[in-house]
C-alpha positions, -999 to +999 in steps of 0.1 A: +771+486+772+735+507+776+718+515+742+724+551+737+706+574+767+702+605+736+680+574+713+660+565+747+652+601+759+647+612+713+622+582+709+606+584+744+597+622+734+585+615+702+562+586+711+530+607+711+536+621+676+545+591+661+513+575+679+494+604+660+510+601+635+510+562+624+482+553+650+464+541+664+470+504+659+470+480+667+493+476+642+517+508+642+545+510+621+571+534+628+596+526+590+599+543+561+578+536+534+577+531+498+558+553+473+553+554+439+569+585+422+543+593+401+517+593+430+507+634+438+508+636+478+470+647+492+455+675+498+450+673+535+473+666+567+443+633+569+453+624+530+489+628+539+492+603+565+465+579+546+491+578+521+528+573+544+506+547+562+499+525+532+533+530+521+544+515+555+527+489+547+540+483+509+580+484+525+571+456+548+553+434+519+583+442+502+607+436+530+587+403+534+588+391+500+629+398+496+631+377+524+617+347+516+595+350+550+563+327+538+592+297+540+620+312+564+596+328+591+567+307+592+561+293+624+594+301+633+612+320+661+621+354+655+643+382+670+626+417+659+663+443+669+647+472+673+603+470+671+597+503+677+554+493+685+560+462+675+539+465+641+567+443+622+559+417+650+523+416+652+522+414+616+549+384+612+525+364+642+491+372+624+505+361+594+532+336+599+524+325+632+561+338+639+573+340+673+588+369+681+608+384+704+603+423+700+634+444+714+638+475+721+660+500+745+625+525+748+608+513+784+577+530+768+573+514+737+575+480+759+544+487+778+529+501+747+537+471+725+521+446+754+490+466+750+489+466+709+502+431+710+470+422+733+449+439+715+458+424+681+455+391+698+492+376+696+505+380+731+511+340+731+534+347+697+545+382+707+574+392+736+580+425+738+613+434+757+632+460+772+666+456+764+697+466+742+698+446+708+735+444+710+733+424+746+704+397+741+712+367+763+716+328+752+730+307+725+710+297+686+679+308+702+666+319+668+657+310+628+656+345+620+668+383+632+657+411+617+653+446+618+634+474+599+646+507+602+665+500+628+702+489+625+716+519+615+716+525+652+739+497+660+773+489+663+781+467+629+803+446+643+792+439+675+758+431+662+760+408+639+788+389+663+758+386+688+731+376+657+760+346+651+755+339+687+721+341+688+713+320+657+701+283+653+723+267+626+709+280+591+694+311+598+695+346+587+699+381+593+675+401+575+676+441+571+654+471+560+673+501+565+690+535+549+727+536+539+754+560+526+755+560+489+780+584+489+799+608+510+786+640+525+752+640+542+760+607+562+772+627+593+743+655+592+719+621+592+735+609+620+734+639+639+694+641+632+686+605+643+719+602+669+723+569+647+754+552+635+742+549+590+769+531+573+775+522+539+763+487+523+799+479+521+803+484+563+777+456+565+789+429+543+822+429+559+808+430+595+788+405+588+817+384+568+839+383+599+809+371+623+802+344+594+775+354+574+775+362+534+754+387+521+730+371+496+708+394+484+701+430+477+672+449+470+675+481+458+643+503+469+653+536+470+635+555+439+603+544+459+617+558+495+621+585+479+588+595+477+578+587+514+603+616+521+587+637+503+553+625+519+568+634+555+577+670+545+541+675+532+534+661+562+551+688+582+542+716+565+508+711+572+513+704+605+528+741+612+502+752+604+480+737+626+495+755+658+504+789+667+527+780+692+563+792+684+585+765+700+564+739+681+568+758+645+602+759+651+607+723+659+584+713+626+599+737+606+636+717+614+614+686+608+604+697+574+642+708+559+654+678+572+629+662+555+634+681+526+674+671+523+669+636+529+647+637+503+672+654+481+701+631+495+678+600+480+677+616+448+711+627+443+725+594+455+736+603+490+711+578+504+701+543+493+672+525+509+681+487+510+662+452+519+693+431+524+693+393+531+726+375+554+730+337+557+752+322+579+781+301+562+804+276+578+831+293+597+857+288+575+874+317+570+857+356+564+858+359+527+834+381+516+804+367+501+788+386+468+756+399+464+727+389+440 
């Protein structure tokens, strides 16, 4: 089964704004990002992206420190589902000497991850890959799969039955990613991002029945929040950069979407989540509980 053709063609579109935008490398994340609430946005389109780019950066310390990473990915190999540039990877090999295999479905981002990869100096730690995170070949090939801002793309299930596959005995799935609080804007999100959001619920009992129990849960969302907030900022000075018509209206979308998601945070439609899966011995799929 393909990824998605509508994600391929959506991301291979956007790739020079999100270049522009969280460039130029050659570390580039492309993840939300985790802001204080108190912290006033800037005054520029420059400030602006100064800001969502640090908070990048504070998610993934975050991420890194939920998951245990100085003693479960150190020197360890790694299955990045979903690397966008590869920023996640790069980072995890320059600091962990992780070595990572960097997936995605976007024949693009592959050539433009061998290129950041090279230039950050990790392409013997760093294998970036065209392929469909859903399908990866061979048996406990890893210590660690994770994925930042991508799994709400996947199919549940069917993902973390190939992460059981994929897994050496004793290692973990570990997540960064936006889920339904509660009912109502899930669908609208979906239909932005042609995604597949779920609630945390969803994930603990696909991963339960592929043998994994959810361990921990971090709860981040107040700070992601803000990021939001950053990224309609972001568009609004952006429109008005350009006179071109097609290109207002596209950034005008951007920036009430932006604006709802925002809301959606707030109002507890959306919850950002670092999550942490271990595998357990296969006997039975009772649920495991989380910390």
């Amino acid at each position: 089964m393909p990824a998605d053709p509508r994600v391929v063609a959506w991301y291979d579109a956007k790739t020079d704004e999100l270049l522009y935008k969280y460039g130029p490398g050659p570390i580039v994340h492309y993840h939300t990002g985790l802001v204080d609430p108190a912290e006033p946005s800037g005054a520029d389109v420059d400030a602006v992206l100064a800001q969502m780019r640090r908070a990048q950066v504070t998610m993934l310390e975050r991420a890194l420190d939920t998951w245990n990473a100085g003693a479960r990915l150190r020197g360890a190999a790694a299955l990045d589902a979903g690397a966008g540039f590869g920023g996640t990877a790069i980072h995890l090999a320059q600091t962990f000497g992780t070595r990572v295999t960097a997936v995605t479905p976007v024949e693009r981002h592959v050539e433009l991850m061998r290129e950041l990869v090279a230039r950050a100096g990790v392409g013997d730690r760093v294998e970036p890959m065209l392929g469909d995170a859903h399908e990866i070949e061979g048996q406990a090939r890893f210590d660690a799969i994770y994925s930042i801002g991508a799994s709400n793309y996947f199919d549940k299930p069917r993902w973390f039955r190939a992460a059981s596959r994929l897994l050496r005995p004793g290692g973990a799935v570990l997540i960064e990613d936006t889920f339904v609080g509660r009912p109502g804007l899930g669908e609208l999100f979906d239909q932005y991002w042609y995604s597949r959001i779920g609630t945390l619920e969803s994930y603990e009992e696909a991963g339960a029945q592929a043998g994994f129990r959810l361990e921990r849960v971090d709860d981040v969302t107040a700070q992601a929040e803000g990021f939001w907030r950053l990224a309609a900022d972001y568009s609004r000075f952006r429109i008005k950069q350009t006179d071109d018509e097609a290109l207002v209206a596209s950034r005008r979308a951007s920036l009430e979407w932006h604006r709802v998601f925002r809301q959606g945070h707030l109002d507890g439609h959306f919850r950002d989540l670092i999550l942490v899966f271990e595998c357990e011995p296969r006997r039975g799929s009772g649920r495991g509980r989380a910390q």
